[in-house]
N, C-alpha and C positions, 0 to 999 in steps of 0.2 A: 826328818822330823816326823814322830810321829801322832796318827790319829788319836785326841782321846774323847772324841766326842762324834761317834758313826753315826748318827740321824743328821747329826747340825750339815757333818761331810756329805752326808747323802744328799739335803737340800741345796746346800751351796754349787754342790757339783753339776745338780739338774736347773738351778736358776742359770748356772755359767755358762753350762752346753746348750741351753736352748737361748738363751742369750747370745751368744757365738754363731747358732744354726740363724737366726734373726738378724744378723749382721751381715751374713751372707749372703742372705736375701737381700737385703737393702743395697748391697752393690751389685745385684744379678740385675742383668737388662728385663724387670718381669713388668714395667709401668708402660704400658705400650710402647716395648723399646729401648725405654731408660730405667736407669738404675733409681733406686731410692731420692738419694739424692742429687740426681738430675731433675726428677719429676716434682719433688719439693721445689728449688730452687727456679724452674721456670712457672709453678704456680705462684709463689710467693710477687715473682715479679711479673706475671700478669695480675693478679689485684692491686701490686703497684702502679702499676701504667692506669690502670681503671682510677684512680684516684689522684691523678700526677696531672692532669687536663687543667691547667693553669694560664693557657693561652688570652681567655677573654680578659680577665685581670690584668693580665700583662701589656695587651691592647692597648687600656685606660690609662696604665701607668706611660705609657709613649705620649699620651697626650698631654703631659703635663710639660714634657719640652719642645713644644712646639714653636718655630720660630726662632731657636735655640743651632745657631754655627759650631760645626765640628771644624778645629784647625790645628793637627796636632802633626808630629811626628812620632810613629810607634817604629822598634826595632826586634828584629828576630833574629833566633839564632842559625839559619839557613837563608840562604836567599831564595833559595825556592818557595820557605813557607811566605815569604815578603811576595814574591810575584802572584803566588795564589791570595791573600789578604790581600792587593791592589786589583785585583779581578773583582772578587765579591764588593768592594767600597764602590768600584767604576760602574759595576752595573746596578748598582743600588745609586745610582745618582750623582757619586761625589766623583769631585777633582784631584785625581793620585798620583805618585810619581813613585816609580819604585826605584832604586839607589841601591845594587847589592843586599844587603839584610833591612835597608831604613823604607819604609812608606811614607812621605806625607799626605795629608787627607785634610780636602778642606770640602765642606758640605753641609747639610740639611741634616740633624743631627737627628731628627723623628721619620724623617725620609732611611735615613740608613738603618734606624735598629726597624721601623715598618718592613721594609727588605728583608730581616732578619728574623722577623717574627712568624711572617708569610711562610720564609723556609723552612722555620719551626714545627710549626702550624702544618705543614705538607709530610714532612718528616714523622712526626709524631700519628700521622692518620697512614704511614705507611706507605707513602707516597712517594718516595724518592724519587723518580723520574721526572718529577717536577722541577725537583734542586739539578739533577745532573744535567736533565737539558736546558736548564736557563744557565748556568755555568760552563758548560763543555766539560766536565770532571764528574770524577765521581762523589755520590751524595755524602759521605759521610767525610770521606778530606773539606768538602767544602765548609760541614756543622766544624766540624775541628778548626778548621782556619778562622770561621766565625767566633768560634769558643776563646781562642790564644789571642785576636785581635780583639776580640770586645774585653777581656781583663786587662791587654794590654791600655788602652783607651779608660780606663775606668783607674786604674793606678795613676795614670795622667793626671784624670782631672784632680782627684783627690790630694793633689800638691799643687794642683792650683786652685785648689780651695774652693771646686765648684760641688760642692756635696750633692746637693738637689740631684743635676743630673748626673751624675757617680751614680747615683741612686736606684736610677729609673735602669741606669747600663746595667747594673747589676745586679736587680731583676728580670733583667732578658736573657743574659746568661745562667742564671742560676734558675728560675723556672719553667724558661723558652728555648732555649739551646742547647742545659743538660737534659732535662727532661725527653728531648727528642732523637739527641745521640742515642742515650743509654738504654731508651726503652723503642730502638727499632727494630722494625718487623717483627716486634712482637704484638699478640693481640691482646688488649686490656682487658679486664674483666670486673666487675664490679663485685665490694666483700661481700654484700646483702644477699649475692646468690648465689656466694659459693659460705656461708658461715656455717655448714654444718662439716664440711671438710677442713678450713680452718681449724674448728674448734679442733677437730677429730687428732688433725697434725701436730696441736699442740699439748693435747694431753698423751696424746702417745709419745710425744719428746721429753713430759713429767714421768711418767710410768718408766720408759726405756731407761733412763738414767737412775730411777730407783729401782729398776731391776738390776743391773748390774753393780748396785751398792750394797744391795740386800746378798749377792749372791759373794762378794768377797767379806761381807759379817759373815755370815753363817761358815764360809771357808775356813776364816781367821780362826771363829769361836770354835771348829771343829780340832784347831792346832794347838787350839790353848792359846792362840793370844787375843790379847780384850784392852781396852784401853780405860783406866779406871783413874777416877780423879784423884792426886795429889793429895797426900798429905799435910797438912800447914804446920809446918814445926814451931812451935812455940818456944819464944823465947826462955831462957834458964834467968 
């Protein structure tokens, strides 16, 4: 193919190569250690943990089923995960029985997700040694066992038509339990004082990708190819 446009090749060629040199860097270990996108991706999710503190709300919503009996049978697909989900309900107060993969649970229905929230609540402040030694296990099988058995218990009620507390279950799982998995041992930070690096991340994500659009235009238009609107053939 050849050239018929040497300035347009010459820009293209130098948006490309230093585009290219700039990609390199992004995966060199140069951010204290990490690559580009290691050091985005564990800032991003420390100003998510800074904003993810959903614990006290979560609190409140437990108190709406107060008074409120857990009597279910939930089943897994390991017996192992059944004997660690009868551990966590036994010492959270309730009456369990494990059976191969089946748990039954009869109990204090505010009593258990309280249990669950506390663990939360430990986990999410980085605390794991709280969860492992009230459990004997390690902290994070425990959030996990907590995590499979509380949607387990939450699909339950939901076909026995106890919506309310479906409700409450599944706000403890979804901002008490994921929230404390997913953002462990990491330190949280708040956007207000990092938003000048925010910004900075995101406009350099706008620029980086019209850099490398600008630099395959100017390539194309150096080969002669251009993409020009369609003709509209008019009918005869």
């Amino acid at each position: 193919m050849l050239i018929r446009n040497k300035k347009m090749f010459s820009i293209g060629s130098f948006l490309a190569t230093t585009f290219l040199g700039v990609l390199l860097l992004i995966f060199s270990p140069v951010f204290n250690g990490k690559n580009g996108l290691q050091f985005a991706d564990d800032s991003f999710n420390r100003l998510s943990k800074g904003s993810s503190y959903f614990i006290p709300k979560v609190s409140k919503s437990v108190e709406k089923v107060i008074g409120k009996q857990l009597s279910q049978v939930i089943t897994f697909d390991k017996a192992d995960d059944a004997q660690t989900a009868a551990k966590l309900f036994s010492t959270a107060g309730a009456k369990t029985e494990a059976q191969e993969t089946k748990v039954s649970l009869e109990g204090d229905l505010a009593a258990i997700l309280k249990s669950t929230v506390a663990d939360a609540d430990a986990m999410f402040k980085n605390d794991g040694k709280v969860v492992a030694d009230k459990y004997g296990m390690d902290e994070k099988k425990a959030m996990k066992s907590w995590w499979m058995a509380l949607g387990k218990i939450e699909k339950n009620m939901k076909k026995e038509k106890q919506i309310e507390e479906a409700k409450v279950v599944s706000e403890v799982n979804k901002k008490a339990v994921e929230p404390a998995y997913n953002f462990y041992k990491i330190e949280g930070e708040k956007v207000a004082d990092h938003a000048g690096m925010l910004s900075g991340l995101l406009i350099f994500y706008v620029a980086y990708t019209m850099w490398w659009g600008y630099s395959i235009f100017y390539l194309f238009d150096a080969f002669g190819l251009s993409m020009k609107k369609a003709k509209v053939k008019k009918e005869a």
